[in-house]
C-alpha positions in Angstrom: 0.0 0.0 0.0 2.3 2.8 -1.3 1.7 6.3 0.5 1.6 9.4 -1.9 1.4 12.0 0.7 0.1 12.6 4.0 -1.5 15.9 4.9 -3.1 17.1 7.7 -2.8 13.8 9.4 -4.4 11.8 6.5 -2.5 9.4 4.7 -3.3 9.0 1.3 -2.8 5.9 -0.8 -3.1 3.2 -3.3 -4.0 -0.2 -2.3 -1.9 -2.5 -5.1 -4.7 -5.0 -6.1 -7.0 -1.4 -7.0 -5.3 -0.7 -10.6 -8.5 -2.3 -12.8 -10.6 0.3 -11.5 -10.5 3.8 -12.6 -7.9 6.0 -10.9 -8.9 6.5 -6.9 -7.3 7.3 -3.6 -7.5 5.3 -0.3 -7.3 8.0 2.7 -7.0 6.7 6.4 -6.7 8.6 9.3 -6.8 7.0 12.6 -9.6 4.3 12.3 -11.6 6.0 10.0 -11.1 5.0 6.0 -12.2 6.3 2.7 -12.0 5.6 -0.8 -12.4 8.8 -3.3 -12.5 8.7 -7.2 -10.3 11.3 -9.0 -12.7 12.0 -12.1 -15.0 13.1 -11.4 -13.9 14.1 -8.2 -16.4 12.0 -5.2 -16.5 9.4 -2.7 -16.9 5.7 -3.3 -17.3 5.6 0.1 -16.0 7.0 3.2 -16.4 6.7 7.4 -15.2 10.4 8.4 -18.2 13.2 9.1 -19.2 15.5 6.7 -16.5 18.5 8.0 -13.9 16.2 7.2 -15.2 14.7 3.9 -14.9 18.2 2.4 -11.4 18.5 3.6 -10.7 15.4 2.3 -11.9 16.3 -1.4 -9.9 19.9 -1.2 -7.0 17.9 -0.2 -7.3 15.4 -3.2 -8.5 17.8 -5.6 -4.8 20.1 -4.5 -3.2 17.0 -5.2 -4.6 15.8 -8.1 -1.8 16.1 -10.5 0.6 14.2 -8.1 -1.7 11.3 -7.4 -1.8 10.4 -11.5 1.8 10.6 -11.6 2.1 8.1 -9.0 -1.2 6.2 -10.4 0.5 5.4 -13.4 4.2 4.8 -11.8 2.2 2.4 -9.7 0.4 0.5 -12.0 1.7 0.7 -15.4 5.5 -0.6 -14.6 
């Protein structure tokens, strides 16, 4: 489960078995978990409250651009 970045406390990554699917994001922070598709931007699904869903997209949509550069370093060696 490579890490791509971790801000605010959230850790954001890929999990290895997940490159069939279109491109998405795992985030985890504490015991709470999510899973967020990059286009169009949303949530597959996700445990955190509201507050910190919206924080979560901001911080996914900042990092969009980095997270398909690692996508395809991930999954296309």
């Amino acid at each position: 489960m490579p890490t791509i970045i971790k801000v605010k406390g959230y850790r954001l990554f890929f999990v290895s078995f997940d490159g069939s699917e279109p491109i998405h994001v795992h985030v985890r922070k504490g015991n709470q978990s999510a899973k967020v598709w990059i286009a169009p931007l949303g949530f597959a699904w996700s445990e955190f409250k509201e507050y910190e869903n919206k924080a979560i997209l901001r911080i996914v949509r900042e990092n969009e651009d980095l997270i398909r550069e690692k996508w395809y370093e991930h999954f296309e060696r």
